[in-house]
C-alpha positions as CSV (number, residue, x, y, z in Angstrom):
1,X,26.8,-32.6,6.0
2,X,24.9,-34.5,3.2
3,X,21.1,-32.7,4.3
4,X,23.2,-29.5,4.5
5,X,24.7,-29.8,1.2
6,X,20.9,-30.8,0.2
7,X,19.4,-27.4,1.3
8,X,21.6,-25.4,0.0
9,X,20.8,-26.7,-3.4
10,X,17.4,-24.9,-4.0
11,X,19.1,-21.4,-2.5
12,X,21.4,-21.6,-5.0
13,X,19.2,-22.6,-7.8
14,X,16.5,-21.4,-7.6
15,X,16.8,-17.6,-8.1
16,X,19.2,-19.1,-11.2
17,X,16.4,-21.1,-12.3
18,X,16.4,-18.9,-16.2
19,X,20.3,-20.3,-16.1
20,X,19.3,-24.0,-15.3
21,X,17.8,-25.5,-19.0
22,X,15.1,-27.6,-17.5
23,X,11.9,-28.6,-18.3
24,X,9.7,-31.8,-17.9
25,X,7.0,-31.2,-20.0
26,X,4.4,-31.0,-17.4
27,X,3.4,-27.2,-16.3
28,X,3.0,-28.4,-12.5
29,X,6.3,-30.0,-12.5
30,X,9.1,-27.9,-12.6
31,X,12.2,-27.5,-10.9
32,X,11.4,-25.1,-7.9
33,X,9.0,-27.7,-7.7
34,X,11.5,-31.0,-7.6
35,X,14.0,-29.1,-5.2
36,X,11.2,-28.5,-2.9
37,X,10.3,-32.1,-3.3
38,X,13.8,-33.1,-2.2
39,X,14.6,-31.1,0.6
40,X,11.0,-32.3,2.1
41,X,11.6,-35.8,1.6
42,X,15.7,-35.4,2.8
43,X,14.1,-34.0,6.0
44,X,11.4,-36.5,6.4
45,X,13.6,-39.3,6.6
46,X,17.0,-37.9,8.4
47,X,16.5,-39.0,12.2
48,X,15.3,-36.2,14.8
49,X,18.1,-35.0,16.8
50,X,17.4,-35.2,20.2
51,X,19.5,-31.9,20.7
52,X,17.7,-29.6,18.5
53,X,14.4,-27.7,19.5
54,X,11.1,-29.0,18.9
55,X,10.2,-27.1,15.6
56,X,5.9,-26.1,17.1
57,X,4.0,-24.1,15.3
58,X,6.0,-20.7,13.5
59,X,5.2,-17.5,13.5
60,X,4.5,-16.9,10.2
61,X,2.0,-20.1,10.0
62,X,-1.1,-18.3,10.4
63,X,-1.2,-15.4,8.6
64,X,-0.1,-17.8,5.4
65,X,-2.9,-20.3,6.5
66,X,-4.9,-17.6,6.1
67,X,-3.6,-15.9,2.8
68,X,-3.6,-19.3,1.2
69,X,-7.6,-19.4,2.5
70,X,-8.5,-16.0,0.9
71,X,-6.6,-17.4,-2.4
72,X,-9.0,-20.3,-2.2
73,X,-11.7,-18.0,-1.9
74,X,-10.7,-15.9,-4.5
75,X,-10.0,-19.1,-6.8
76,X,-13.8,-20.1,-6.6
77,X,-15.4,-16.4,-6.7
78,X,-13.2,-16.2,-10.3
79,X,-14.7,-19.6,-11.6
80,X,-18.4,-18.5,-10.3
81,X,-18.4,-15.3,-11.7
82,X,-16.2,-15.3,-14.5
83,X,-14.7,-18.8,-15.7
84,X,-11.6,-18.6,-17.7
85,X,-9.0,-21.5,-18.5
86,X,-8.8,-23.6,-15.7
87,X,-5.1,-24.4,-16.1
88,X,-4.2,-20.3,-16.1
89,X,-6.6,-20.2,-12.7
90,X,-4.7,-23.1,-11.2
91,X,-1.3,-21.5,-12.2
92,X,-2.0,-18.4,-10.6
93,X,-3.3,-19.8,-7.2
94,X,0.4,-21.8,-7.4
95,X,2.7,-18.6,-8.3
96,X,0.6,-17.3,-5.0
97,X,1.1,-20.6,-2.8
98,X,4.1,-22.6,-3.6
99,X,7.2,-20.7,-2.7
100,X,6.4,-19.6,1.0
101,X,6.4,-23.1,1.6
102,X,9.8,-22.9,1.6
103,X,9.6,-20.8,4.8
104,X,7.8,-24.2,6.6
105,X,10.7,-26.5,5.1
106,X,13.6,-24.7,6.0
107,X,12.2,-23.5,9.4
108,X,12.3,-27.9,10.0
109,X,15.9,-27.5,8.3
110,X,17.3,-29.7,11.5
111,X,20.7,-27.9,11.3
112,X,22.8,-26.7,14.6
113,X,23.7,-23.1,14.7
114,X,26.8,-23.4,12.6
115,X,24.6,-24.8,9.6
116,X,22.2,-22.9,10.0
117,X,24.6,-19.8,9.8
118,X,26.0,-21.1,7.0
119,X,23.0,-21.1,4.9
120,X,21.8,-17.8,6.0
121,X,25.1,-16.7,4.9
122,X,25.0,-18.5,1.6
123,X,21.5,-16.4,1.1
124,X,23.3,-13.5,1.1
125,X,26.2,-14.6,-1.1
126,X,23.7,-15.6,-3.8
127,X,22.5,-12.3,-3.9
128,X,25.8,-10.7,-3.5
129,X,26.8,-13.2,-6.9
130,X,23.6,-11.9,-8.9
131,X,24.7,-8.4,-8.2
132,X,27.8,-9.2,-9.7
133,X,26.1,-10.8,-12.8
134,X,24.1,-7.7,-13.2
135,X,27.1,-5.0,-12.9
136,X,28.8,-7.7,-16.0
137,X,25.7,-7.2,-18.0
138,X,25.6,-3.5,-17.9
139,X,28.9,-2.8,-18.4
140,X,28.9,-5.0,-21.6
141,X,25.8,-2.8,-22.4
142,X,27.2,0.9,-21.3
143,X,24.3,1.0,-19.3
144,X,25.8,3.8,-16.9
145,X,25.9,6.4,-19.7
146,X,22.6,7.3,-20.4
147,X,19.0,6.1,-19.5
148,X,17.2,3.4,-21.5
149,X,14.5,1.0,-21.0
150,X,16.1,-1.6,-23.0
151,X,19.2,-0.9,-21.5
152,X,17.9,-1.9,-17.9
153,X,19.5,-4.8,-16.1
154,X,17.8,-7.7,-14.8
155,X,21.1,-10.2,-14.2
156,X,19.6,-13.8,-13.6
157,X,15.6,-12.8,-13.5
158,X,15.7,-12.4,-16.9
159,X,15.6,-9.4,-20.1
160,X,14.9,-5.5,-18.6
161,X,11.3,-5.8,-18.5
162,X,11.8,-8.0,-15.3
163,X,14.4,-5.0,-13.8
164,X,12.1,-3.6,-11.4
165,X,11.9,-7.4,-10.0
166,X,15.7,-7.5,-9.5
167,X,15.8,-3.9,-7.9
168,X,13.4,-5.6,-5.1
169,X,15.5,-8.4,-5.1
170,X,19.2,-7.3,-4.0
171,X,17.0,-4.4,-1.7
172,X,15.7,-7.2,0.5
173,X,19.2,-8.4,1.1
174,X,21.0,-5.4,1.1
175,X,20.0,-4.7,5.1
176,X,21.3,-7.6,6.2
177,X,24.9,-6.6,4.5
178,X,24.3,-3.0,5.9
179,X,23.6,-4.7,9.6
180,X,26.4,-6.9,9.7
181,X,28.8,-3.9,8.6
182,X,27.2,-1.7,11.7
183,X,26.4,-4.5,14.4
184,X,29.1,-7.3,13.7
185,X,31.6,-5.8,16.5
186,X,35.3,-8.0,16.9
187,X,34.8,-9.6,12.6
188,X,37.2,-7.1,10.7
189,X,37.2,-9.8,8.2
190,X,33.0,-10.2,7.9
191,X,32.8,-6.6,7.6
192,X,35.0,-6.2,5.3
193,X,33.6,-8.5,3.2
194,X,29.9,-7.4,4.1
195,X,31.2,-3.7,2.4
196,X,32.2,-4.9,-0.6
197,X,28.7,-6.9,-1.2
198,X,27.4,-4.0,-0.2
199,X,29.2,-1.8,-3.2
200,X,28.1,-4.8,-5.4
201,X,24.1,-4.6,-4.5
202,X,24.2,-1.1,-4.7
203,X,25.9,-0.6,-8.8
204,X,23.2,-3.8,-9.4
205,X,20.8,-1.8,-7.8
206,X,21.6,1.2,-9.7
207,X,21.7,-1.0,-13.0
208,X,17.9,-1.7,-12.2
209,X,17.0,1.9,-12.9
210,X,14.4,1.2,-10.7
211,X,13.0,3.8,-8.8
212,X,10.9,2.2,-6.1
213,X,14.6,-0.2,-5.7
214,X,16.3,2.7,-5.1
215,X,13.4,4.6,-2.2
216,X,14.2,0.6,-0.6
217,X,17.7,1.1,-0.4
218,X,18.1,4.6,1.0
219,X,14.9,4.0,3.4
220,X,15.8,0.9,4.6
221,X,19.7,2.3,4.8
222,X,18.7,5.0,7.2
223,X,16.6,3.2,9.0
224,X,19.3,1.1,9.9
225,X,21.8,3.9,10.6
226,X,18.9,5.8,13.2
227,X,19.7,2.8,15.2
228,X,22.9,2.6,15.5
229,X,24.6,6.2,14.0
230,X,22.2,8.8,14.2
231,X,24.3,11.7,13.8
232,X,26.1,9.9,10.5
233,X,22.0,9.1,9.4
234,X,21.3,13.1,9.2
235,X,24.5,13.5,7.3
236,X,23.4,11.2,4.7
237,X,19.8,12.3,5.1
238,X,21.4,15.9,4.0
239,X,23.5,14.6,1.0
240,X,20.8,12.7,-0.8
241,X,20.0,15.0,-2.9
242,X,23.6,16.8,-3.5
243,X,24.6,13.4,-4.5
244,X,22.6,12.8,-7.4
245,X,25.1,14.9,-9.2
246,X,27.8,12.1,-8.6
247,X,25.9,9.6,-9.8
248,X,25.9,8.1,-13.2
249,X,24.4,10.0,-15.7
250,X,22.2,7.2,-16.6
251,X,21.1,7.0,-12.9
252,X,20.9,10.7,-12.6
253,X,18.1,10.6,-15.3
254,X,16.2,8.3,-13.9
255,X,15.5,10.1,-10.9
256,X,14.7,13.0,-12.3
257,X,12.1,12.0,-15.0
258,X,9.8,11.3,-11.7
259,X,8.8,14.9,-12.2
260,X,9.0,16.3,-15.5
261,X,8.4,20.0,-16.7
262,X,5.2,20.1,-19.1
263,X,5.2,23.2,-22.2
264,X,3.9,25.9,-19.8
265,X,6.3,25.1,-17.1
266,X,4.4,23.2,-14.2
267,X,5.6,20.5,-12.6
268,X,4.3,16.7,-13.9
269,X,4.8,13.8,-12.7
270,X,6.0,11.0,-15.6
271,X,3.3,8.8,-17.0
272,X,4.5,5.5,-15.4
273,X,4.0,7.0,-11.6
274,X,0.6,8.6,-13.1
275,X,-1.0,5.1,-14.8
276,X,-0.6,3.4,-11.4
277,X,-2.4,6.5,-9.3
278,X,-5.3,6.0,-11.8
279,X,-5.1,2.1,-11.7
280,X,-4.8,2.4,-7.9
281,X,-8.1,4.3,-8.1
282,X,-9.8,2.3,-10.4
283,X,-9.2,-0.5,-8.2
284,X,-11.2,1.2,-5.5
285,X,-13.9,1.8,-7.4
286,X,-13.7,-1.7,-8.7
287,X,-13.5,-3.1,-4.9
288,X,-16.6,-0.8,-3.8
289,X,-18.7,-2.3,-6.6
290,X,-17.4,-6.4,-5.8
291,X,-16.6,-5.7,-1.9
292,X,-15.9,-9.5,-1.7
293,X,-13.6,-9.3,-4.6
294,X,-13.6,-9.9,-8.5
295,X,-11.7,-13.6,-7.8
296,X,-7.7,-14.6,-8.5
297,X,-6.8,-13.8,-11.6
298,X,-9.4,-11.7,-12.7
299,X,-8.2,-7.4,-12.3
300,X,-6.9,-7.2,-15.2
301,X,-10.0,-7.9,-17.2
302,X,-11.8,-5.7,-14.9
303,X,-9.5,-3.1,-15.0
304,X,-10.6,-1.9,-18.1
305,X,-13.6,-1.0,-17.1
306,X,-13.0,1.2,-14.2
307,X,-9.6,3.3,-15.6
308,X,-8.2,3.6,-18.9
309,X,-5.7,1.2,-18.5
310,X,-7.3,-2.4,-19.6
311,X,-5.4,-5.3,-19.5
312,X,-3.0,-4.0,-16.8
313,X,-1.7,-5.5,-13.8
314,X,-2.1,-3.3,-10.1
315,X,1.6,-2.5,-9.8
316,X,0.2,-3.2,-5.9
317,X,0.2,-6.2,-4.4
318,X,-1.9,-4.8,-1.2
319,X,-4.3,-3.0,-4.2
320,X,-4.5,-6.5,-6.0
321,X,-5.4,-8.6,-3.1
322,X,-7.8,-6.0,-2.2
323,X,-9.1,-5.9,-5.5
324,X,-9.3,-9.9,-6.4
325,X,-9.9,-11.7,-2.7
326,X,-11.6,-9.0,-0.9
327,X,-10.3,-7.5,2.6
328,X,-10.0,-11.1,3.8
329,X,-6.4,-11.6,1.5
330,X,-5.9,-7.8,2.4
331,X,-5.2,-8.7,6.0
332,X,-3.9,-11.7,6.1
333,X,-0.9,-10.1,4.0
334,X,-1.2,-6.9,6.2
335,X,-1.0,-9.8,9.4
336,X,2.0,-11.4,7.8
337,X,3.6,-8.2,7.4
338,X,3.6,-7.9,11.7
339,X,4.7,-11.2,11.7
340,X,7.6,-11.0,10.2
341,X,8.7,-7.6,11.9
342,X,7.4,-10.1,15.3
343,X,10.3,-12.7,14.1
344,X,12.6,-10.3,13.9
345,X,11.9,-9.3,17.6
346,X,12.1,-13.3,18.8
347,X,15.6,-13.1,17.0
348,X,16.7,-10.7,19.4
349,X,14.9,-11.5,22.3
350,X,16.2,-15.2,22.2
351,X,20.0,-14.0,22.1
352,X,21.9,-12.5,24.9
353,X,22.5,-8.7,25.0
354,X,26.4,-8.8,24.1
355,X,25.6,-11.3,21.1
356,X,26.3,-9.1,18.5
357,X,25.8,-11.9,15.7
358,X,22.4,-12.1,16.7
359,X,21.7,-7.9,17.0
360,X,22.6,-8.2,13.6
361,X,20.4,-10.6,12.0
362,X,17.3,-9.6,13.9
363,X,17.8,-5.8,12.9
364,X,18.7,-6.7,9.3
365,X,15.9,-9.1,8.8
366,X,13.6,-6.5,10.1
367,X,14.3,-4.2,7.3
368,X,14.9,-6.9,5.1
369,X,10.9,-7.5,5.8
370,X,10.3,-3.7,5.8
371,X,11.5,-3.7,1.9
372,X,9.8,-6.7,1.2
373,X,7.1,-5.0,2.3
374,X,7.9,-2.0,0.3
375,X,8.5,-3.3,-3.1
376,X,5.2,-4.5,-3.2
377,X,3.8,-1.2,-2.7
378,X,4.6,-0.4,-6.4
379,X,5.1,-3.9,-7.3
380,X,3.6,-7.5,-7.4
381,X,6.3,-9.1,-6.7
382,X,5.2,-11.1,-3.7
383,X,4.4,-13.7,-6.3
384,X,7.3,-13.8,-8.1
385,X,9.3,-17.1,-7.3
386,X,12.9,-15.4,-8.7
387,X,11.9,-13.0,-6.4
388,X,11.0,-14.5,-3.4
389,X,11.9,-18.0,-3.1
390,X,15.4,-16.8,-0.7
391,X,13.1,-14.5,0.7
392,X,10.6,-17.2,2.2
393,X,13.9,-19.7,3.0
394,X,15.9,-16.8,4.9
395,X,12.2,-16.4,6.8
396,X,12.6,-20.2,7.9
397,X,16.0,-20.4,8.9
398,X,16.0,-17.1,11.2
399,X,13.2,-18.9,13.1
400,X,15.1,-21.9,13.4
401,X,18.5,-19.9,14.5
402,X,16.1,-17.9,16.9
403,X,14.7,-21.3,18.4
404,X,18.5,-22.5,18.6
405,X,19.6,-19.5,20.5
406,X,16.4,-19.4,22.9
407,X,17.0,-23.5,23.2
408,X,21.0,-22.9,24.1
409,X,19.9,-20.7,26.8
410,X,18.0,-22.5,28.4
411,X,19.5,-26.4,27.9
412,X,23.0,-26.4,29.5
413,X,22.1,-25.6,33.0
414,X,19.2,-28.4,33.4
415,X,21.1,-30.5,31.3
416,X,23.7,-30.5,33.7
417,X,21.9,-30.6,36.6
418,X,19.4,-33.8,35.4
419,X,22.5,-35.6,34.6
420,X,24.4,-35.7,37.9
421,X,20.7,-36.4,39.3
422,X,20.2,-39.3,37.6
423,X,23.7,-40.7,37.9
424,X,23.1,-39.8,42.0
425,X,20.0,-41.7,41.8
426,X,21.7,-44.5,40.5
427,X,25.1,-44.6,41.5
428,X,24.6,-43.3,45.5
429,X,28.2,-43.8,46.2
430,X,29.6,-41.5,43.3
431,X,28.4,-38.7,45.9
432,X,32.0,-39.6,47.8
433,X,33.6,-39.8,44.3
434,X,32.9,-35.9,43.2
435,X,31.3,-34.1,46.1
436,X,31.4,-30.8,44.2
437,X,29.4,-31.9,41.4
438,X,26.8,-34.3,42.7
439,X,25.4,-33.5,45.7
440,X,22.0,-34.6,46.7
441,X,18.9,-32.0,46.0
442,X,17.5,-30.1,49.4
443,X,13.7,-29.6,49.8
């Protein structure tokens, strides 16, 4: 109970890390960095259970053994070419490395199913309890009324410039919610509750006013409902747009500025959505002339001179690995993508058919990675430890649960069977004892 109360700590923390006043005094030394510290050395020294899995290699080591390598890469192409402060170099390569070692911990988490359920459940709650933080702050600020940037809501990542980083946030874990409402059969209760989490990650959502947050949701929503309702998926596919007229005004502005209507009457799209395109190009132009890339750290002082937009960051995580560490970090986070639609897949295919529990968490995790995926398409947020340090955790416990279920298919019948052997070989006589249960093996 203890190492369970242990790793729940950091899932709990550390997407509230703004609320937690802490601070050592040493850059490298904070406190995702402690709790990570903890839970490894809890692990470490708790006994192996001889009834767990062996933990192997995971799924998701190679691609991030390979990410980590083009980061490295990257790292020493960015003090060749262009040294800058060593300290800012070595901060960036940990923003990049640190949290998705939280996926190798927690996939070692040495819980039993019921643990490990409750943790993946607590994932969810966290982000159910941010949402609710978030719908607080923007009532206190009216934000439903009318569009403003400084009226966007960011709940525990921080002030509204950090809004768009929420909106990815509650969309990653709003498909599991939407899952466990569609798959969960004979759990009134659980999807009950899963619908009201929902209504809470989709106002926080909202709050966001971010647009890319909101393409997440309704993507990743229908997505979902193909699968299981397809006739109640083209419903809603139909009342999208009808439906912006019931949203808040606030919201309802929002969506619209996308496209704007310029003096003459042609359709324009706003300047936000237009200063990434021309980033987004300048980046390719700034990839053709350093095809190995400019090194970590390094676009936006390149940026500059390829687009109009200097100083600015690639508002694309696929662009900016592109861009800094060549195609190598381009495909190992292209690879890691498959992966983690590939652990969604082990989820299901270590579960029996009827195990609705599992259907649920392999189908939800899938889109779960599918936004993940997405809000870095007009994001960086990949490197974002608010962001993603649930993220990377929820990645290691579904490969444990999947290892659990694939183990407890497999273990009671040979478990069974071995022990009557050995008590046979032993004990001949217990043969007249219980002739039903050991019986000696035929050739």
């Amino acid at each position: 109970m203890w190492q369970r109360l242990v790793l729940a700590i950091p899932i709990v923390l550390l997407p509230n890390s703004l609320h937690v006043p802490f601070d050592t005094g040493l850059p490298a030394l904070n406190l995702a960095n402690l709790l990570l510290i903890a839970v490894a050395l809890t692990l470490a020294m708790s006994p192996r259970r001889a009834d767990l899995p062996p933990a192997g290699t995971g799924l998701l080591t190679a691609p991030l053994l390979l990410l980590y390598l083009s980061l490295l890469v990257g790292l020493g192409i960015a003090l060749a070419t262009r040294p800058g402060v060593l300290v800012a170099d070595l901060t960036d390569l940990k923003d990049f490395m640190f949290y998705p070692l939280l996926y190798f911990v927690y996939r070692r988490c040495r819980q039993d199913l019921a643990g490990t359920r409750q943790l993946i459940a607590l994932t969810m709650l966290v982000a159910v309890l941010a949402g609710l933080e978030s719908i607080w702050e923007g009532l206190a600020q009216d934000s439903f009324s009318s569009f403003e940037d400084n009226k966007r809501i960011a709940g525990p990542f921080g002030g509204s410039r950090l809004s768009n980083r929420a909106g990815v946030f509650f969309a990653i874990f709003l498909p599991l919610l939407v899952a466990w409402t569609l798959f969960l059969r004979g759990h009134r209760i659980k999807r009950l509750l899963a619908i009201a989490a929902i209504g809470v990650l989709v106002v926080a959502i909202m709050l966001t006013f971010s647009r890319q947050s909101y393409l997440i949701a309704v993507v990743t929503t229908l997505l979902l409902l193909l699968r299981r309702h397809l006739l109640l998926a083209g419903l809603l596919a139909l009342a999208t747009v009808p439906a912006l007229s019931m949203l808040p005004e606030g919201v309802t502005q929002r969506v619209v500025e996308t496209q704007q209507i310029d003096e003459i009457g042609d359709a324009q799209l706003d300047v936000s959505t237009v200063s990434r395109f021309e980033i987004w190009e300048g980046a390719m132009r700034m990839w053709a002339d350093h095809p190995a890339g400019v090194g970590l750290g390094r676009f936006p002082g390149y940026i500059g001179s390829y687009s109009d937009h200097e100083g600015r960051d690639a508002h694309n995580m696929y662009v900016l690995l592109l861009a800094e560490c060549g195609p190598l970090g381009f495909l190992a986070m292209v690879w890691l993508l498959w992966r983690l639609l590939r652990l969604s897949l082990t989820v299901r295919r270590s579960s029996p058919q009827d195990d609705s529990e599992s259907q649920a968490l392999a189908v939800g995790f899938a889109l779960s990675a599918v936004a993940m995926g997405m809000g870095n398409l007009y994001g960086t947020a990949f490197n974002e430890g608010l962001v993603m340090a649930n993220f990377w955790i929820l990645c290691g416990l579904v490969e444990h649960y999947a290892a659990l279920k694939r183990h407890a298919l497999t273990t009671p019948v040979t478990a069974q069977v071995d022990s009557g052997q050995t008590l046979l070989q032993r004990f001949p006589l217990a043969a007249h004892i219980a002739p039903g249960r050991y019986r000696p093996q035929t050739k």
